[in-house]
N, C-alpha and C positions, 0 to 999 in steps of 0.2 A: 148529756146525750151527744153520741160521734155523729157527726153529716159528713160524709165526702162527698168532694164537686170532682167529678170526671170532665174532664176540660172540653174533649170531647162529646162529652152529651152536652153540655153548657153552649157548645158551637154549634150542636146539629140544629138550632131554632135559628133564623134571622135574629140577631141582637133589636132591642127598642132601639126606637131615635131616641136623640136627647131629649125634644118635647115628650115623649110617651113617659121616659122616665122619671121627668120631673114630677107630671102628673102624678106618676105609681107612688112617688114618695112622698109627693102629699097628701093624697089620698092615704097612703098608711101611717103617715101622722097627726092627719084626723081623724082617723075613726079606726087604728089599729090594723092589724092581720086579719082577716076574718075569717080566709080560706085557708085550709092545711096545708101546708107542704107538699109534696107526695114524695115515698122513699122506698126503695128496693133493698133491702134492708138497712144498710147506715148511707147506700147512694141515694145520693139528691137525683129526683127525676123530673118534678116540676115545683115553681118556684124561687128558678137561681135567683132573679133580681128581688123578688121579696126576700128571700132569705138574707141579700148582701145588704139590703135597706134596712132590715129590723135586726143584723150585728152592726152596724153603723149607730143607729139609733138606741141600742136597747129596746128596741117594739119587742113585747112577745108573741109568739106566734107558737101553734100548733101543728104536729105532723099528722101523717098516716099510711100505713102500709097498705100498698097493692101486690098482693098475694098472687097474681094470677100472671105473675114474668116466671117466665122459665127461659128466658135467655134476655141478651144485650138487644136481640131484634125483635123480641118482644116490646121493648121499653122503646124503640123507634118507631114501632106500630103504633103504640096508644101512644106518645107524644104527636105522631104527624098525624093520627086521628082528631086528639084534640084539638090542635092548631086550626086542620081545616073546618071545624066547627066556627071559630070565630070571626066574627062582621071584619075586626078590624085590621085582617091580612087580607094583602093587597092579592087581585089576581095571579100576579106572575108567581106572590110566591105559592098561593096553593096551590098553583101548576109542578112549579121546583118539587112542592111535600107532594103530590099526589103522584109524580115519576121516582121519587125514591122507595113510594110504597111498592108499586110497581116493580121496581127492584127486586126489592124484599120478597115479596109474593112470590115472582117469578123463581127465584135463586133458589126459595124453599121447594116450589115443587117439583125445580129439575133435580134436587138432592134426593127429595121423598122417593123421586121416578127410580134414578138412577140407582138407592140403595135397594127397594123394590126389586130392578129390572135380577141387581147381584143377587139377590139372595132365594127369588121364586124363579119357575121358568119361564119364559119368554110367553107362553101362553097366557100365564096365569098371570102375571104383573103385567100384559099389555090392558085386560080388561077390568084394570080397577082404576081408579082416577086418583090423584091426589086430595091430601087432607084440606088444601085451597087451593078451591078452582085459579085458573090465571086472569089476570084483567085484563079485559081487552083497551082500547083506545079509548072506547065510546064511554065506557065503564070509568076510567081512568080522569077522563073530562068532567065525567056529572061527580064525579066524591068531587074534583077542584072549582066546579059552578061555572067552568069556561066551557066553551064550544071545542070541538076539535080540530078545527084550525087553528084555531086561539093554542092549545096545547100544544101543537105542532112547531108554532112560529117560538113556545118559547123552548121546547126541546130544542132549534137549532140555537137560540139564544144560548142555549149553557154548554153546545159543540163548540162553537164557532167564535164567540163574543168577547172581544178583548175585555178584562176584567174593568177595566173603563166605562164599558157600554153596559156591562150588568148592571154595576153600581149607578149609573144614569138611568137605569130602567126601576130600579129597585128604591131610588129617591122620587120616582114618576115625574125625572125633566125628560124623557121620553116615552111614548106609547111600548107597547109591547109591537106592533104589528108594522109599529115606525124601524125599532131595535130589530126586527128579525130582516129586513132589507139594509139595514149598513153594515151588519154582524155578515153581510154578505161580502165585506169589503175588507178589505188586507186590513191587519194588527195595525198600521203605521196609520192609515184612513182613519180607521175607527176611533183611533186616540186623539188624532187632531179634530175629528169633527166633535168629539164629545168637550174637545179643549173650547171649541168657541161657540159652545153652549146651544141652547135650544135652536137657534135660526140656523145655524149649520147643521145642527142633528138633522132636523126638519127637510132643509139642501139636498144634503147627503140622501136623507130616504128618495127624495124625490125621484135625483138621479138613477136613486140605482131600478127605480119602476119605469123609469122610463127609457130606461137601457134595455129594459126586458120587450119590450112592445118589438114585435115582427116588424123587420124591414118594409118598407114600401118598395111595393109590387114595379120594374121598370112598365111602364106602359105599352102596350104591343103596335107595333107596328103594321100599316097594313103591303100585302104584298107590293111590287114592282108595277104590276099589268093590273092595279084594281080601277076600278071604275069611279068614277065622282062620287056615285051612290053608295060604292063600299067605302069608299076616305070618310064620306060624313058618319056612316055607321061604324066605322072606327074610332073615329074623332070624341060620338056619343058617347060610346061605350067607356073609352076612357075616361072621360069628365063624368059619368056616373061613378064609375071605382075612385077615383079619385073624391067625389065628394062624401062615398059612402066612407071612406078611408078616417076624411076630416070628420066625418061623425061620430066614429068609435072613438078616435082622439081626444073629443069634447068630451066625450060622453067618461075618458076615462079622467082625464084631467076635472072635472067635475066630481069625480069618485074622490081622488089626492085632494081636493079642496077640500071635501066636507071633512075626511081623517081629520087633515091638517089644523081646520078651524073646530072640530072635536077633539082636541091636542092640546090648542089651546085654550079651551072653555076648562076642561079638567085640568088645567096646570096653574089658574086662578085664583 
């Protein structure tokens, strides 16, 4: 039997860590292959690392054909389908697979549209829809089981993020929510703070949330000709803004603490 490995479909999954793999391999030298292959006709579509663990070993294993690709973006479909099915992908990447479907979706229905718009007229191809509706955000969050901020912070993550900081996102030495405030920071930043590991990642987010907090307000002065009565009602008024000021401060530095020590509870 021929398998071809398209090097590319073998990249579009997050590679295992090395613990996942070793697992895989002994797991399928205890108790064999259990699960088929899956193949597009002699393409490997799911299965790389079993397939390389039982030609390494000799394990036998079993294929099977899924009949139901009729293209390359078919077999990216039901790959990033099945991936977001499983426990053991992390957030960020079913964020990564749920914006690539997105992609996909999208690409298909501006083609469906536009070969539509060519070939009926303008009337007639405005009032039909596409053969897949488009995902919106919201839609795009619940297939990846995040919120949609959560979604957000890692779409700038894969704009903007020195590949440094992905891959420090992607091994969880940083939050996603920590990674989307230093991804806010020059290529040269990003690399040296992921160089000195979690207390700098950590630094670094801090910094850059608390570069974002609005300036403090100068305090107002009271006029030339005011009265004793207006300076203390001035004076008041200031030392309320002023303390109401120190409260959102607390109030937000108390928000960065709990991240922070929810950062590293999960990095344990």
């Amino acid at each position: 039997m021929t398998i071809t490995i398209n090097e590319d479909l073998r990249a579009y999954i997050d590679p295992l860590t090395g613990d996942e793999f070793a697992a895989l391999e002994r797991s399928l030298l205890t108790e064999g292959c259990r699960d088929a292959l899956v193949l597009w006709g002699d393409l490997l579509v799911d299965g790389h690392n079993r397939y390389g663990i039982c030609q390494k070993h000799q394990i036998p294993f079993n294929t099977m054909q899924n009949h139901t690709f009729q293209s390359l973006d078919d077999v990216h479909l039901w790959m990033i389908d099945n991936h977001l099915g499983r426990r053991s992908v992390s957030d960020f990447q079913r964020g990564v697979l749920a914006l690539r479907k997105k992609e996909i979706v999208s690409a298909r229905a501006a083609q469906t549209q536009a070969q539509r718009s060519s070939a009926e007229p303008a009337g007639d191809a405005a009032d039909k829809s596409g053969s897949e509706p488009p995902l919106t955000r919201e839609a795009v969050a619940r297939a990846a089981r995040v919120s949609s901020a959560t979604l957000g912070q890692i779409e700038k993550i894969q704009k903007t993020a020195a590949p440094e900081l992905v891959g420090a996102v992607k091994s969880g030495v940083i939050s996603i929510n920590a990674a989307a405030a230093v991804a806010s920071l020059s290529n040269e930043e990003q690399i040296a703070a992921v160089a000195g590991g979690k207390k700098e990642l950590r630094q670094a987010a801090r910094q850059v949330r608390e570069a974002r907090l609005p300036p403090k307000p100068a305090p107002e002065a009271p006029p030339d000709d005011a009265t004793p009565e207006q300076i203390e009602i001035f004076r008041l008024t200031n030392a309320v803004a002023e303390l109401t000021e120190e409260r959102d401060q607390l109030k937000k530095k108390v928000q960065h603490l709990t991240i922070a020590l929810s950062e590293a509870r999960s990095g344990q």
